[in-house]
C-alpha positions, 0 to 999 in steps of 0.5 A: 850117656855120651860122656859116660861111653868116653870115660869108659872107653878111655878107662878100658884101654882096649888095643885100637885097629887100623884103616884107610877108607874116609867116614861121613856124617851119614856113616854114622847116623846110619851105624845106629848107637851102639855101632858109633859108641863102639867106634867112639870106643875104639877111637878114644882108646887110640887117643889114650893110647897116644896121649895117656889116659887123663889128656885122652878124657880131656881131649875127646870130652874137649872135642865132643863139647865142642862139636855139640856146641857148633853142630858140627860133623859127629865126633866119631867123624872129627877124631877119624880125620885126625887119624884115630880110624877103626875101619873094623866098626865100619 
């Protein structure tokens, strides 16, 4: 389902937005699922939007794998500290 989202939002190619304030893991595992794939949404369009499309897919489904392989932060979390931020889903 997860996947699917990824390779949706990097399809749509939606004009991303920008932020400044810090996401934590509890930011979102209290948005609830459509507010954190909506977020992912956003965050992967500003990596396809960076990177095209193909590389875009490539790299946050790279990044998700990886995350859930180490049980690490959300991925939401990860892209937001690279700079992909989207402070309106917030």
């Amino acid at each position: 389902m997860v996947r699917m989202a990824i390779v949706l939002a990097v399809a749509l190619l939606v004009v991303g937005c920008g932020g400044t304030s810090e996401l934590s893991d509890a930011d979102v595992k209290e948005m609830g699922q459509d507010r954190a794939g909506a977020l992912l949404e956003c965050q992967a369009t500003k990596v396809a939007n960076e990177m095209g499309p193909v590389a875009a897919q490539e790299y946050v489904n790279d990044k998700w794998a990886k995350t859930r392989k180490e049980d690490g932060p959300p991925i939401q979390v990860i892209l937001w500290r690279e700079g992909y931020e989207c402070p309106e889903y917030l």
